[in-house]
C-alpha atoms as an extended CHARMM CRD file, in Angstrom:
* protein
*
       122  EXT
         1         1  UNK       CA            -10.6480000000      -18.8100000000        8.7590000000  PROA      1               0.0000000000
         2         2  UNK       CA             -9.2870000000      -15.6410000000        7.0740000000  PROA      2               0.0000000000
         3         3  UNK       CA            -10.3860000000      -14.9370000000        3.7510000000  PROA      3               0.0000000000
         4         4  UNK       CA             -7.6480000000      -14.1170000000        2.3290000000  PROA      4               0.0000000000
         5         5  UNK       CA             -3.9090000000      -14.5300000000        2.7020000000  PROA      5               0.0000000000
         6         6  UNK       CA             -1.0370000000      -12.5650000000        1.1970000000  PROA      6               0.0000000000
         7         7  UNK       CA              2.5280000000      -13.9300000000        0.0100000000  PROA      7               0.0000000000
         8         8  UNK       CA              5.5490000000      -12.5830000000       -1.4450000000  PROA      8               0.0000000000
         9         9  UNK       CA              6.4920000000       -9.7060000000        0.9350000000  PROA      9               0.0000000000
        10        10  UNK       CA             10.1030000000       -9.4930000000        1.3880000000  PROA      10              0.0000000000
        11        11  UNK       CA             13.4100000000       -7.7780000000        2.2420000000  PROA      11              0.0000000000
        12        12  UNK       CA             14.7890000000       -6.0010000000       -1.1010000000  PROA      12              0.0000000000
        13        13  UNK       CA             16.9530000000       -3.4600000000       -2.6050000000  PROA      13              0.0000000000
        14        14  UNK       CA             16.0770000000       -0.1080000000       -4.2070000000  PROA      14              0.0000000000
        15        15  UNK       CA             15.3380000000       -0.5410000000       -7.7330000000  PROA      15              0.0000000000
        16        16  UNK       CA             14.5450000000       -4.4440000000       -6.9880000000  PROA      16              0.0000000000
        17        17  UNK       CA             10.9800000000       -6.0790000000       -7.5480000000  PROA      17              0.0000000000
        18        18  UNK       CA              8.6730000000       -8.3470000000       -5.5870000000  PROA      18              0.0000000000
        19        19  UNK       CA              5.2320000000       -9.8730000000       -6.4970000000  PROA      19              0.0000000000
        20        20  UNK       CA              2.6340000000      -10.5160000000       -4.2570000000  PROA      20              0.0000000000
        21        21  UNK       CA              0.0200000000      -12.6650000000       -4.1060000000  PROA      21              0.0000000000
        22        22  UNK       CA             -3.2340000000      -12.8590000000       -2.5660000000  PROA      22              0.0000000000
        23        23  UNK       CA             -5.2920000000      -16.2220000000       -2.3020000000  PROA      23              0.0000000000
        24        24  UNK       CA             -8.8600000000      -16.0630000000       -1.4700000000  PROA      24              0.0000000000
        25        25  UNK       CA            -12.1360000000      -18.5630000000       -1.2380000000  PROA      25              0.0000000000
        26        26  UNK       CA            -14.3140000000      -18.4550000000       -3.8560000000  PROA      26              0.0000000000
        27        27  UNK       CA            -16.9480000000      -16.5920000000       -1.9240000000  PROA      27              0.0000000000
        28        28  UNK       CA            -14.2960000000      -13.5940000000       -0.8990000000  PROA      28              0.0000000000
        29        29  UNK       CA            -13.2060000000      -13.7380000000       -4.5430000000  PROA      29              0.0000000000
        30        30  UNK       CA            -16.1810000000      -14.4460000000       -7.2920000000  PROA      30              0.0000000000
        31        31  UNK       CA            -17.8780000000      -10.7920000000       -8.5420000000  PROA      31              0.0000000000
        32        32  UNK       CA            -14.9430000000       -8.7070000000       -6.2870000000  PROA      32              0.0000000000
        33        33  UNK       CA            -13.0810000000       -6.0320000000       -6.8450000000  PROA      33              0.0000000000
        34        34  UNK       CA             -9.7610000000       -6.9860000000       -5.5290000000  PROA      34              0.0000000000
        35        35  UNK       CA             -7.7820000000       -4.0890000000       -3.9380000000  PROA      35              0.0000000000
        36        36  UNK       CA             -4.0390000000       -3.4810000000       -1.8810000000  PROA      36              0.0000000000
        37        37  UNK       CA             -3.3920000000       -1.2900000000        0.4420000000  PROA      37              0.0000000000
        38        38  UNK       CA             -0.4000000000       -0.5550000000        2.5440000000  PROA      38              0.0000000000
        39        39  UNK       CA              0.5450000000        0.7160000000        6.2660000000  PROA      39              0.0000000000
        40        40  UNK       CA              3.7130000000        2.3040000000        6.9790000000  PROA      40              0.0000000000
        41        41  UNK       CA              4.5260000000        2.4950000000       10.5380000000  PROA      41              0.0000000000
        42        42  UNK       CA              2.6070000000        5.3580000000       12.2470000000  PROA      42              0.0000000000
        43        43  UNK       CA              0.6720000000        6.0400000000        9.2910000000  PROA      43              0.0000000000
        44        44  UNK       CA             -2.7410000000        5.2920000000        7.9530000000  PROA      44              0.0000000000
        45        45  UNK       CA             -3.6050000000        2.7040000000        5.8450000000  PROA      45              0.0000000000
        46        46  UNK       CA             -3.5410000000        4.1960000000        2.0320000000  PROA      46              0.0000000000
        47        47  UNK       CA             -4.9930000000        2.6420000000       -1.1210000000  PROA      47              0.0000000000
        48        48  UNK       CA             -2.0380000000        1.0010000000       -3.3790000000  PROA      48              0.0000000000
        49        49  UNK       CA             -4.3940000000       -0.1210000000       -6.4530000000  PROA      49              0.0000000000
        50        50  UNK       CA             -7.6070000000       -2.0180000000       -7.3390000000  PROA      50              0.0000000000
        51        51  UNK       CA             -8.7330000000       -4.5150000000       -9.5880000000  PROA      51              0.0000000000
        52        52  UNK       CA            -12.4130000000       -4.9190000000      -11.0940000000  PROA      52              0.0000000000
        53        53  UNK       CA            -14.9670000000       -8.1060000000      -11.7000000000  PROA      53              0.0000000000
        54        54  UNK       CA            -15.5890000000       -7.4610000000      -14.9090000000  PROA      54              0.0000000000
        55        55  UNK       CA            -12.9270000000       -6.9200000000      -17.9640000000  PROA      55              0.0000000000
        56        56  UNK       CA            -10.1230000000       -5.7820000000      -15.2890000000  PROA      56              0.0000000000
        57        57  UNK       CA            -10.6920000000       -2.7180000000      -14.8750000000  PROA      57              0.0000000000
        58        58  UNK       CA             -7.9100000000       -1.0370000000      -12.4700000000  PROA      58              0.0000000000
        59        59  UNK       CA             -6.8240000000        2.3160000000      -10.6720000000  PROA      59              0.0000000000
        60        60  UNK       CA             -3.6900000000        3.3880000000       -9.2980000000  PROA      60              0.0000000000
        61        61  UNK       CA             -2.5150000000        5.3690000000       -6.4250000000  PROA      61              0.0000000000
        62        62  UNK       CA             -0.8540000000        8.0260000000       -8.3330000000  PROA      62              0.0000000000
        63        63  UNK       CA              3.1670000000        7.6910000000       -6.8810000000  PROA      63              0.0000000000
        64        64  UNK       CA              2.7710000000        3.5420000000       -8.2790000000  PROA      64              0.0000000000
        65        65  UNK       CA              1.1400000000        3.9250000000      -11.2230000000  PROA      65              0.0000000000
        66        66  UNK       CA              4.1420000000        2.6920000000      -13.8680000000  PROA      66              0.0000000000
        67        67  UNK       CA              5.7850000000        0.9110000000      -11.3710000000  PROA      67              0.0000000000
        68        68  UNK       CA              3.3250000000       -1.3370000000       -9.8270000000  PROA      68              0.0000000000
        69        69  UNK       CA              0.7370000000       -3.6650000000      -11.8950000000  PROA      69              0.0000000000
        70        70  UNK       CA             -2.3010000000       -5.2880000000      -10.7510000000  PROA      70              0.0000000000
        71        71  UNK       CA             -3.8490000000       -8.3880000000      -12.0080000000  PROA      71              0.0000000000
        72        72  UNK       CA             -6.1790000000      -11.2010000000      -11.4710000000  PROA      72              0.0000000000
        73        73  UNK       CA             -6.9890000000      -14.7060000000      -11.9780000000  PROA      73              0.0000000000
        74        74  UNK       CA            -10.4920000000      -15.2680000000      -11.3250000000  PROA      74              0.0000000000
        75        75  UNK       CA            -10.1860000000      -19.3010000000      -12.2060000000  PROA      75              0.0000000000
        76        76  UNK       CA             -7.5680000000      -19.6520000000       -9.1660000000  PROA      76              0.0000000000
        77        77  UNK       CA             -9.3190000000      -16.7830000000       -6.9240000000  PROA      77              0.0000000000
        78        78  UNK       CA             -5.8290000000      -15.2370000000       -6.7020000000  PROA      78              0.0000000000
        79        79  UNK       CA             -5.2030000000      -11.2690000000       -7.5410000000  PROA      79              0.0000000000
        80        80  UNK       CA             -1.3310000000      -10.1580000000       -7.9430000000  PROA      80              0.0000000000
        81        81  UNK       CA              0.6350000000       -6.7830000000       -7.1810000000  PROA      81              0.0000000000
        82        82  UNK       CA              3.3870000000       -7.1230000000       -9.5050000000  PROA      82              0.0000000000
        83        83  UNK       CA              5.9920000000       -4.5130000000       -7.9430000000  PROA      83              0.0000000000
        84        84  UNK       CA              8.9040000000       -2.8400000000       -9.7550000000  PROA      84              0.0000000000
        85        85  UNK       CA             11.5440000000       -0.1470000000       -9.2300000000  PROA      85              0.0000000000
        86        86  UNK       CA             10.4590000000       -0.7640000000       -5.6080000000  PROA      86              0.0000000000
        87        87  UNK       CA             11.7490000000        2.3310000000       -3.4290000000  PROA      87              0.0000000000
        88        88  UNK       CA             12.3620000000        2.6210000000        0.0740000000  PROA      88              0.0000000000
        89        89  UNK       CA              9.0220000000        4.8550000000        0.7910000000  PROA      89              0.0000000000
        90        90  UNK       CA              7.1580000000        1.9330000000       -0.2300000000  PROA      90              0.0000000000
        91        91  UNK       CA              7.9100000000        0.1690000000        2.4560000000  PROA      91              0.0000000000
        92        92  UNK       CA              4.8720000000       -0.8840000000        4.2370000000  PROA      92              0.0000000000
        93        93  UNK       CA              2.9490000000       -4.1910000000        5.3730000000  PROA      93              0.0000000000
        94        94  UNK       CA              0.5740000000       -4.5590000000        2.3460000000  PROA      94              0.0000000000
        95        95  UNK       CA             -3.0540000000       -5.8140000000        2.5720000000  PROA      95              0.0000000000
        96        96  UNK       CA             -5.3350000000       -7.4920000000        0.0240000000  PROA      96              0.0000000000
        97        97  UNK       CA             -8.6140000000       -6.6530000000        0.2490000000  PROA      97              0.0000000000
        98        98  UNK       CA            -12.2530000000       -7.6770000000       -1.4040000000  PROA      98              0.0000000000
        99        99  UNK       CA            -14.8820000000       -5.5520000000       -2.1540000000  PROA      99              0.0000000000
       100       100  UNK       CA            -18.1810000000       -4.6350000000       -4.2210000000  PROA      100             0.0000000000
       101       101  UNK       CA            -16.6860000000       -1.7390000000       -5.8240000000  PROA      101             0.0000000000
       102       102  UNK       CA            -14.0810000000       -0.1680000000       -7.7640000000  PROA      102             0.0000000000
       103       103  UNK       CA            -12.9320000000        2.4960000000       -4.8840000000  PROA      103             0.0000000000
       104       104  UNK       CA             -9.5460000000        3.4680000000       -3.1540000000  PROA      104             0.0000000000
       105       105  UNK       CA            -11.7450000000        3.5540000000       -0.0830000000  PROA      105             0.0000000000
       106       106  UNK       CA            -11.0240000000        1.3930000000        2.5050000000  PROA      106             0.0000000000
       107       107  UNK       CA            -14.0100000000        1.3260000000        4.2020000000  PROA      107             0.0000000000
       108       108  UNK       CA            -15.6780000000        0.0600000000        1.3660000000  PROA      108             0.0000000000
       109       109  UNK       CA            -13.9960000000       -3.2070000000        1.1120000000  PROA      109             0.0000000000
       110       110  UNK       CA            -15.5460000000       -6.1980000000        3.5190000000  PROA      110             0.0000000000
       111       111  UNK       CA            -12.4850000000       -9.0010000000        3.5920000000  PROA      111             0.0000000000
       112       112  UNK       CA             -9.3280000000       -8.0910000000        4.4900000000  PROA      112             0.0000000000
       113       113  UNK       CA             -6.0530000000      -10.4000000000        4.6170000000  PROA      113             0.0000000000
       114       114  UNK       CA             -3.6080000000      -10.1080000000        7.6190000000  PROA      114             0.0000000000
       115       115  UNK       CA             -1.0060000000       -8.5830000000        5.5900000000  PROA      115             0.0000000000
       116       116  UNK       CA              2.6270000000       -9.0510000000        4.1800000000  PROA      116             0.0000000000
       117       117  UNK       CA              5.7960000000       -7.1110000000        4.8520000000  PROA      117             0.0000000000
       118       118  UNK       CA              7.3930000000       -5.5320000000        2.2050000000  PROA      118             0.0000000000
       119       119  UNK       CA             10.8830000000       -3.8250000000        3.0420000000  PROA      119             0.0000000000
       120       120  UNK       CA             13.0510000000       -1.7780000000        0.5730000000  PROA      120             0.0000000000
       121       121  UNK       CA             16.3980000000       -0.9110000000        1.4530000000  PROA      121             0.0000000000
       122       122  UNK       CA             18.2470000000        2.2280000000        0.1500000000  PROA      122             0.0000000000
């Protein structure tokens, strides 16, 4: 059984936004920081943004920040990437991802889903 599962990747226009959604157990959830990520084609997996345990605390990768927002709802162990202004070097298959932490570090986070394909179209 996989932890957790994305939804809400899509095909969209430049300037268009998307939400996704990630929907985990109450184990991969409860006292998590929530994080995305994303993988472009040929390229490493980078750090997208984060979301704390506690009060909701979150960080950015720097080329999202006022575009992208991330939030949680701990009662229905689902976190959300609320994505605006979407441009076409965002495209990417984004992950959701649970860990102790607050970190952009991958390899700190223990659950991962299986991903969701986002695709923005100039």
């Amino acid at each position: 059984q996989v932890p957790l599962v994305e939804s809400g990747g899509g095909l969209v226009q430049a300037g268009d936004s998307l939400r996704l959604s990630c929907a985990g157990s109450g184990g991969t959830f409860s006292r998590h920081t929530m994080g995305w990520f994303r993988q472009a084609p040929g390229e490493e997996r980078e750090f997208v943004a984060a979301i704390g345990w506690i009060a909701g605390t979150t960080v950015y990768k720097d080329s999202v920040k006022g575009r992208f927002t991330i939030s949680r709802d701990n009662a229905n162990n689902t976190v959300y990437l609320q994505m605006n202004s979407l441009k076409p070097e965002d495209t990417a298959v984004y992950y959701c991802a649970a860990g102790a932490i607050l970190t952009g570090m991958k390899s700190l986070y223990d659950y991962w889903g299986l991903g969701t394909q986002v695709t923005v179209s100039s």
